[in-house]
C-alpha positions in Angstrom: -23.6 5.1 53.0 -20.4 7.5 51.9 -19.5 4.4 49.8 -22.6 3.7 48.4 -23.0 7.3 47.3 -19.5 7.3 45.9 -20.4 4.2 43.5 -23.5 6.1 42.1 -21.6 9.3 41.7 -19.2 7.5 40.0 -21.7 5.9 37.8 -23.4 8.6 36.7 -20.1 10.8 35.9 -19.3 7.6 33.3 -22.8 7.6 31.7 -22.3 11.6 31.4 -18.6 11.4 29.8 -18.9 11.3 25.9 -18.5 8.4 24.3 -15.7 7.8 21.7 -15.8 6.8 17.8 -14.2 3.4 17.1 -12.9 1.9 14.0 -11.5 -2.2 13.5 -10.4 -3.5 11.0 -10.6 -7.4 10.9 -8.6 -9.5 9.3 -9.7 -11.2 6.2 -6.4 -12.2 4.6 -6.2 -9.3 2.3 -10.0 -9.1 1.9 -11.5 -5.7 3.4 -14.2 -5.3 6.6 -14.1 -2.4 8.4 -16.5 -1.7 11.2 -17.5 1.7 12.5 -19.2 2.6 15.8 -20.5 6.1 16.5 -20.2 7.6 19.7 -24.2 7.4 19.6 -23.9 3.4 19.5 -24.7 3.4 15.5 -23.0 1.4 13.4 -21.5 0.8 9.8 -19.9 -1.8 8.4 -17.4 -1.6 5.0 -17.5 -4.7 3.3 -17.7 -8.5 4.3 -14.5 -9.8 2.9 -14.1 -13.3 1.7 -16.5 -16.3 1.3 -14.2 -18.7 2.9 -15.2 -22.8 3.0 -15.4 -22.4 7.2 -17.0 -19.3 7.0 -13.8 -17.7 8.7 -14.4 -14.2 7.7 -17.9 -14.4 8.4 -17.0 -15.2 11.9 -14.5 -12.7 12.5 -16.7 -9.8 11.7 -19.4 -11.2 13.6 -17.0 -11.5 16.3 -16.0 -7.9 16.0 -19.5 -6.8 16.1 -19.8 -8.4 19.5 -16.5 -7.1 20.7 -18.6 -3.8 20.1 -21.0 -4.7 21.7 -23.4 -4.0 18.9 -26.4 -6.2 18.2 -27.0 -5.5 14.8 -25.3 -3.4 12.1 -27.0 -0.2 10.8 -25.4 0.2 8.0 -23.9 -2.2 5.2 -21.8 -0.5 3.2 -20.5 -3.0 0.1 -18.0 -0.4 -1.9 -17.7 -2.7 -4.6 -18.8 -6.2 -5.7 -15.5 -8.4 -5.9 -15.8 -11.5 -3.6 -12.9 -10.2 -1.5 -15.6 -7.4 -0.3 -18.5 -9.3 -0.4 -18.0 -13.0 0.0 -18.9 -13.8 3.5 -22.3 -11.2 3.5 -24.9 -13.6 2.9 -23.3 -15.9 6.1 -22.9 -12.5 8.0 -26.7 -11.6 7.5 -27.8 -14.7 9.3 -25.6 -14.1 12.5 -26.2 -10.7 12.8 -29.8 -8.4 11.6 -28.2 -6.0 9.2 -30.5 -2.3 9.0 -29.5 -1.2 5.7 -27.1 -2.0 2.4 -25.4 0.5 0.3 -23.2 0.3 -2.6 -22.2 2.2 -5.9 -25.5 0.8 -8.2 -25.5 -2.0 -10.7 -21.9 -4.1 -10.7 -20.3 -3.4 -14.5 -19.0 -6.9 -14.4 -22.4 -9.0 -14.3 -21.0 -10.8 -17.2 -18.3 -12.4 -14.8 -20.0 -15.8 -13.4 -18.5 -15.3 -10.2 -19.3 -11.5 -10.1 -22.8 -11.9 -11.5 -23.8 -14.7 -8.7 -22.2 -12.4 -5.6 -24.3 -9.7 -7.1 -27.4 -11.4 -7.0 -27.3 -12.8 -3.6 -26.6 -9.2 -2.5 -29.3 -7.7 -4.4 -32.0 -10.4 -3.1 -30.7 -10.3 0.7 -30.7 -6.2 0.8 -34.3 -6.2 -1.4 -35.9 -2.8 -0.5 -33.5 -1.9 2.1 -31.0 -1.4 -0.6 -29.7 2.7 -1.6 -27.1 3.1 -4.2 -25.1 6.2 -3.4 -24.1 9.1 -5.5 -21.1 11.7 -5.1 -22.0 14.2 -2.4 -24.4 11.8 -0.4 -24.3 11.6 3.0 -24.6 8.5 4.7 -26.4 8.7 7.7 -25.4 7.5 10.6 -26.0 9.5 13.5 -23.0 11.3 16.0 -20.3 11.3 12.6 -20.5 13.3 9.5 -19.8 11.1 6.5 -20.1 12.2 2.3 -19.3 9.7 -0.3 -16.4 12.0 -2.3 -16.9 9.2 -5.3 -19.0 6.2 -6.6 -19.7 4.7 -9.4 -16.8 6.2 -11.7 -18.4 9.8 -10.5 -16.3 12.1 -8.1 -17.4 15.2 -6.2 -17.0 18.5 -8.1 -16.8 20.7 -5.5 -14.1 20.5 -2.9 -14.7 19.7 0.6 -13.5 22.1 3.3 -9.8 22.5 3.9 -9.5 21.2 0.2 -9.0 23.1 -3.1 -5.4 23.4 -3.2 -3.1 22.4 -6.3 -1.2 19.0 -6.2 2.2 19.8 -7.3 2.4 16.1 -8.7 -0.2 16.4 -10.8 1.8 17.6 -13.8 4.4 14.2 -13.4 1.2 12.0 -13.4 1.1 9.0 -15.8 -1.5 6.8 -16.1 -1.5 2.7 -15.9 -3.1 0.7 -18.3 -6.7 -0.2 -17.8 -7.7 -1.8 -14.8 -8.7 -5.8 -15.5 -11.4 -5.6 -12.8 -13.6 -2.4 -13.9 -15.6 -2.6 -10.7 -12.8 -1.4 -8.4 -12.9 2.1 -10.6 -16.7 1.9 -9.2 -15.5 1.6 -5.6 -17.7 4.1 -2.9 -15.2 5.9 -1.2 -16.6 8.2 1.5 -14.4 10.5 4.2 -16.1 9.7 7.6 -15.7 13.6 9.8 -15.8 13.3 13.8 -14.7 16.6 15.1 -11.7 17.4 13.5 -11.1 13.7 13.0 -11.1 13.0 9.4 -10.9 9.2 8.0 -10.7 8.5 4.4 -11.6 5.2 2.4 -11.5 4.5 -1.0 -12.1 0.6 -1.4 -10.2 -0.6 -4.3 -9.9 2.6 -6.4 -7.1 2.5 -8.7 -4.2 5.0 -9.8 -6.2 5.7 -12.9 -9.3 7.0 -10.7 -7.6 8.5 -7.8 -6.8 12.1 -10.1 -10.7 12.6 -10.1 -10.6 13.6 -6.4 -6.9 15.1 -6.8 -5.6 16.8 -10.1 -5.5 19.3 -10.9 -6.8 20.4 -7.5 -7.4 18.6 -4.4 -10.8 17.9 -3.9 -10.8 15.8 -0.2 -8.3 17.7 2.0 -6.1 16.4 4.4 -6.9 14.1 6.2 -6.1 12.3 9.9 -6.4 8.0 8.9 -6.2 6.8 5.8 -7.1 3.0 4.9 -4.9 2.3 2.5 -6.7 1.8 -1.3 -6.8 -1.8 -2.7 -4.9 -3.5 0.4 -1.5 -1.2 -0.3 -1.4 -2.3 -4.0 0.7 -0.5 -6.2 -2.2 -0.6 -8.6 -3.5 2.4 -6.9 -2.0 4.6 -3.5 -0.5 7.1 -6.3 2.0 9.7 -5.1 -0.8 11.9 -6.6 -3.0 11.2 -4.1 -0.9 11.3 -1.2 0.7 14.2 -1.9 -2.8 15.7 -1.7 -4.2 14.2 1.4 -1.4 13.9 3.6 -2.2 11.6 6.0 -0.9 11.2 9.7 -1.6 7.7 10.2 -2.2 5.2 7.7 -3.4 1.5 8.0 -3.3 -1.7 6.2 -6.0 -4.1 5.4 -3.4 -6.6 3.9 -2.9 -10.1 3.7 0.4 -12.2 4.2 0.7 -12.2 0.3 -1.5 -9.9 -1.0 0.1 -6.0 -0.8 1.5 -4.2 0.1 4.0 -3.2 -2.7 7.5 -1.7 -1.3 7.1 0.8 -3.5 3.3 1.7 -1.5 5.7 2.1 1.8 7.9 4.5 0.2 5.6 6.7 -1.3 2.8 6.7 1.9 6.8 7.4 4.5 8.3 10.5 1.8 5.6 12.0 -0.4 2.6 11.4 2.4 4.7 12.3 4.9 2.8 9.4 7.1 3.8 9.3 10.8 2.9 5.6 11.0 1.7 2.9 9.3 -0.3 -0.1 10.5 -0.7 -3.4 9.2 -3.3 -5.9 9.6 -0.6 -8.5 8.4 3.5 -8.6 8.1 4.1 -8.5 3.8 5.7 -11.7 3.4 7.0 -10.9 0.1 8.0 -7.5 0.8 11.6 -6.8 2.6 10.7 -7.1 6.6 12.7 -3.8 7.0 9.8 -1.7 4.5 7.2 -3.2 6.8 6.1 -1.2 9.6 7.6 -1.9 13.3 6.5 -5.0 14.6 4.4 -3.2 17.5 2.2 -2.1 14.7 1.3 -5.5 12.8 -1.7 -7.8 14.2 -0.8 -10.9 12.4 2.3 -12.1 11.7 1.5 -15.8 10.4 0.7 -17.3 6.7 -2.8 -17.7 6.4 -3.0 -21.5 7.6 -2.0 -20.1 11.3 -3.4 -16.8 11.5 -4.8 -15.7 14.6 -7.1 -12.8 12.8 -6.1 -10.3 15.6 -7.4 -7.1 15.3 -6.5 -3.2 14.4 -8.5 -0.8 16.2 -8.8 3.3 16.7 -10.5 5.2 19.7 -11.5 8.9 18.5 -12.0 11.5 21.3 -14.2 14.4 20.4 -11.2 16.9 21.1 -9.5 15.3 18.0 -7.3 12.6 19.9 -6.9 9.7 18.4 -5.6 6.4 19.8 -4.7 3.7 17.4 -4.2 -0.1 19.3 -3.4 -3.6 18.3 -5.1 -5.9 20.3 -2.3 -8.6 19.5 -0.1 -6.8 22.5 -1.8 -4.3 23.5 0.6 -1.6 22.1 -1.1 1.8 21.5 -0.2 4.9 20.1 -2.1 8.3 20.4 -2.1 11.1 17.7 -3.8 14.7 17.2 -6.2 15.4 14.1 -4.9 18.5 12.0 
């Protein structure tokens, strides 16, 4: 009897305990998908990475998902319409029920083939469940606060709280030369708030976009996790941007080839003063010593052999987080600001 009641006590002090928010990033070779889980069992997913000929990526995400435990996904979130974010959707929607699509409005390179036909597919899959997202929105999805800080070309105006300070940097700033894919400047980029948890993602924006949130004055604040813009590229992650947001812990959704640049590692280590950085893949073309420590990368092989292990954070409501590589098991804990 004393046992029995010990079980049931025991079971309902778990269901009482509050639940956690969870972040993974899957591996898609230096695509992007990102899946979030509320502590209220809602979900969000960033972009369905890569339309590969074995539907690879498709599977991986769908295999996340389940990992989750979730059996469907609330929220699509597409932040821009390059196949590397949105190749393996129309796969994904028929493994999965998907609640809702959002993106940035019309793609600004329909007159790309390859652009146009993603585009399509997307728009006739999501049909009336589709919302195109303006600065300031909030996307809602309940137990987390999330606002889109820009989308389509168009930042906030207004700074968020713990924002509004100057960004010394600004004044050294120098632009690069026009992006050759104009739908990355289009990216949604949205700062996801759990407590004092704050996680900011920016989808491909470049170096020429990122002093709309930043310069003169820093619009976002500082923030906790930062996903690394454009897979660590060099074509955006400007020391502009870092300087401004500071971020403890920073993570990679990289691909064996495909960032990050060495010069993205120095700039995240001494002007964003990052604690650690995590990779989704070891940079095979960047020195192994600019790389984070091996604990902190999920993949190590060229594509051909990749395992697609998985990144993933565990968010307490006290402002803990708890980053993990389910390669090894290795985790590391961290406080929000």
């Amino acid at each position: 009897m004393k046992t029995l009641l010990f079980l049931l006590l025991s079971a309902l002090v778990a269901s009482a305990a509050p639940k956690n928010l969870e972040i993974y990033w899957i591996d898609a070779e230096g695509g992007a998908a990102t899946l979030i889980v509320t502590p209220a069992g809602e979900s969000m997913l960033v972009d369905t990475a890569n339309r590969a000929l074995d539907d690879r990526d498709a599977k991986r995400i769908f295999a996340a998902a389940q990992k989750a435990g979730l059996k469907k996904i609330d929220i699509l979130l597409t932040t821009h319409f390059h196949g590397d974010h949105i190749g393996a959707m129309p796969v994904l929607a028929t493994m999965i029920p998907i609640g809702m699509y959002m993106d940035h409005g019309e793609s600004v390179e329909i007159a790309r083939p390859n652009v146009a036909a993603a585009y399509h597919a997307y728009t006739d899959l999501a049909g009336t469940k589709r919302r195109s997202l303006k600065p300031g929105d909030k996307i809602p999805l309940k137990g987390v606060d999330i606002e889109v800080v820009i989308s389509g070309g168009r930042a906030i105006t207004k700074a968020r709280t713990g924002g509004g300070e100057s960004v010394t940097r600004c004044a050294e700033y120098k632009a690069h030369d026009p992006d050759v894919d104009p739908d990355n400047d289009q990216s949604v980029g949205f700062v996801l708030k759990f407590g004092k948890f704050d996680f900011l993602d920016l989808g491909d924006l470049t170096w020429n976009s990122e002093p709309k949130l930043v310069c003169p004055a820093n619009l976002i604040g500082k923030i906790d996790l930062f996903q690394t813009s454009h897979h660590g590229l060099d074509r955006s992650n400007s020391p502009q941007l870092l300087e401004a947001i500071q971020p403890t812990v920073a993570v990679m959704n990289n691909g064996p080839r495909k960032g990050p640049n060495a010069s993205v590692f120095d700039t995240l280590r001494h002007v964003g003063g990052v604690q650690d950085i995590w990779q989704g893949h070891l940079a095979l073309g960047t020195p192994k010593e600019m790389n984070a420590p091996e604990d902190m990368i999920a993949n190590f092989e060229a594509t051909a052999d990749c395992k697609g292990n998985l990144l993933m954070v565990s968010v307490e409501a006290n402002g803990k987080f708890t980053m993990t590589n389910l390669r090894n098991g290795f985790s590391k804990s961290y406080q929000a600001k």
